[in-house]
N, C-alpha and C positions, 0 to 999 in steps of 0.2 A: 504494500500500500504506500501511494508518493506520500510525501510530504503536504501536497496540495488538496490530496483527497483530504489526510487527516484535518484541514487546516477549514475546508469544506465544509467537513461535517461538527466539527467543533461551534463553527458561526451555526450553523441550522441549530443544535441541540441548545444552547443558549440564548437564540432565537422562539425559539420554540417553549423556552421554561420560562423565557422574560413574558411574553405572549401571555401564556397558559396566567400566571404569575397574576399580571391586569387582568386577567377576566375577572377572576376569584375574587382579586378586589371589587373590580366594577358588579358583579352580582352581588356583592354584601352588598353594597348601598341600596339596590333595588327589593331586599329582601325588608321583608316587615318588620317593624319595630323589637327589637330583641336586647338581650343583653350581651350580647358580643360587639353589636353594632355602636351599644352604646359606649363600650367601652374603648373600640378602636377606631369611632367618629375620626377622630380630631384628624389621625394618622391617615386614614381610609381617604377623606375628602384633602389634605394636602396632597394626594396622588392625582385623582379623579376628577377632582375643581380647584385645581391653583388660582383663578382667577375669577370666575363665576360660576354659581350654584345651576348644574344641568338637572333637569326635573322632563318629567311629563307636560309641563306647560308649553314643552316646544312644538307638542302636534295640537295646542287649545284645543281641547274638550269643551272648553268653557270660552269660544270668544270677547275678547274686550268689549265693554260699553260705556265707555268712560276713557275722557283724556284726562291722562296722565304726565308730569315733570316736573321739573326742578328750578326752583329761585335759590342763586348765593347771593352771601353777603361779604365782605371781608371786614378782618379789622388789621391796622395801620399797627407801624411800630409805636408810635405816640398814644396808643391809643384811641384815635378816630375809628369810628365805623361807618361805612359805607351803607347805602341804600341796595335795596334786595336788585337783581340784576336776573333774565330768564336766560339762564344758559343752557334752555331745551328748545326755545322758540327758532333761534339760528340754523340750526340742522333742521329742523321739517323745513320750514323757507328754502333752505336746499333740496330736499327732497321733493318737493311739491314744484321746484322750477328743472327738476333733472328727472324724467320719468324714466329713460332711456339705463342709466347707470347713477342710481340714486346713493347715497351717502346711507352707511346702517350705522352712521353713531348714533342717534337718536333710538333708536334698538336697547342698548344697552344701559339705557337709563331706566326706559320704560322695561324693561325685564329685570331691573334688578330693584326695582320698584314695587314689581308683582312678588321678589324673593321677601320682600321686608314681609307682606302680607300672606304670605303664602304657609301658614303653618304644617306640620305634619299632620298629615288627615285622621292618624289616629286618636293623636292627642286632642286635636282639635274638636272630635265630636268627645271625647272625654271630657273637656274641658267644658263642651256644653250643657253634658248631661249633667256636670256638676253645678252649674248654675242653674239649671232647670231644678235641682234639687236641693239647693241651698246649702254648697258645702264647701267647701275650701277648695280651690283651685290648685291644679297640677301647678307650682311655678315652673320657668323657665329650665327647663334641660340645659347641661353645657353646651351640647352642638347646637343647640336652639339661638343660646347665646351666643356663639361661634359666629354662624350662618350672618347675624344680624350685622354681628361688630364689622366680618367684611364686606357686607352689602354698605353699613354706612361711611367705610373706610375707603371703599371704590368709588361712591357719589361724590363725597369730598376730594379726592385726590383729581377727579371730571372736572369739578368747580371751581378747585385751583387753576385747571389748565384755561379755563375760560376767562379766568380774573384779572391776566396776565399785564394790564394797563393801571390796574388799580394800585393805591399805594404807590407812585411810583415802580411798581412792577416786583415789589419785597412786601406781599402782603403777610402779617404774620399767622393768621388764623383764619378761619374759612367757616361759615356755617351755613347748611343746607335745611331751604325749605320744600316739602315733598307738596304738593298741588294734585289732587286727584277731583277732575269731574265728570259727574254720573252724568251720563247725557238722558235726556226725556223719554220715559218710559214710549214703547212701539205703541201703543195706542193712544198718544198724544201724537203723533206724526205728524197730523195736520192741523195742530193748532197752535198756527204761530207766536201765541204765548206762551207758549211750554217752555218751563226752566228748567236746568238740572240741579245739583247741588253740588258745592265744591268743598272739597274739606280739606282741611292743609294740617300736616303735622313738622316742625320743626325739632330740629334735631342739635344734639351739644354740639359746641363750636369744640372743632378740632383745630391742632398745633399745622401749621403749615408744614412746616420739618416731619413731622410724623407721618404725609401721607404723602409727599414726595416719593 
């Protein structure tokens, strides 16, 4: 046997076990709620999601109905803070004048938007039955808490990159407000009065340097 065979088959079988290797992880994550899962969260999802929480929401079950994004604000090294600024509105304005090869930054907000709300569906009907019966609620799980810190550690670090004129362009800290609005129920369609509702949830101001 050459050298080159052994050298062949060495890549494939390593190949092959790195492979095998990420399924097993990527199948925990899809398996239901357990205690293995919960205990090797943390390690599991730094493999599978370095950067964003992949779910079932990517084939919507549930289409949106409601626009969704983002106002920052910054604050100055002195001290000063800035007025809120829509750093979501500039990409759809690009996508809505480029139909051909549209910009999918505006994607990543609005998805990682739906991460912040998107509970585990187990806990989440637990969590209602518990209030349906008047009892203490499940708190926050660690990866629960996990999920959220880098959903709001990726909006902020977005926010910064849009801020970039403020401050003289050394803004020291960044704070994100989320904007969600319900558009008018399908049987208002045609009454031109029909309103949605908008709810805004604001979020702690983060350290500039930290989400760099």
């Amino acid at each position: 046997m050459t050298e080159h065979v052994v050298l062949r088959r060495a890549v494939l079988v390593t190949g092959a076990a790195l492979l095998g290797a990420y399924l097993a992880v990527a199948a925990l994550t899809q398996a239901p709620l357990n205690p293995v899962k919960l205990r090797y969260y943390d390690k599991v999802n730094s493999v599978t999601e370095p950067y964003l929480s992949q779910n079932w929401m990517l084939f919507a079950p549930d289409p949106l109905s409601d626009d969704r994004g983002v106002l920052a604000r910054a604050r100055c090294g002195n001290g000063q803070v800035t007025g809120f600024y829509d750093v979501t509105r500039p990409y759809v304005a690009r996508v809505q004048h480029d139909r051909f090869f549209p910009s999918r930054i505006s994607r990543l907000v609005s998805g990682t938007i739906t991460q912040l709300d998107t509970p585990d569906p187990v806990l989440a009907r637990l969590r209602s039955n518990e209030v349906e019966k008047k009892k203490r609620q499940v708190p926050l799980l660690p990866y629960e808490r996990n999920a959220r810190n880098q959903a709001e550690t990726f909006l902020a670090r977005y926010s910064m990159s849009q801020l970039q004129n403020t401050c003289d362009g050394s803004p020291s800290a960044v704070q994100v407000r989320i904007y969600v609005h319900a558009l008018p129920s399908w049987s208002q369609r045609r009454n031109p009065f029909a309103k949605g509702t908008t709810r805004f949830e604001d979020l702690r101001w983060r350290n500039a340097e930290a989400v760099r």
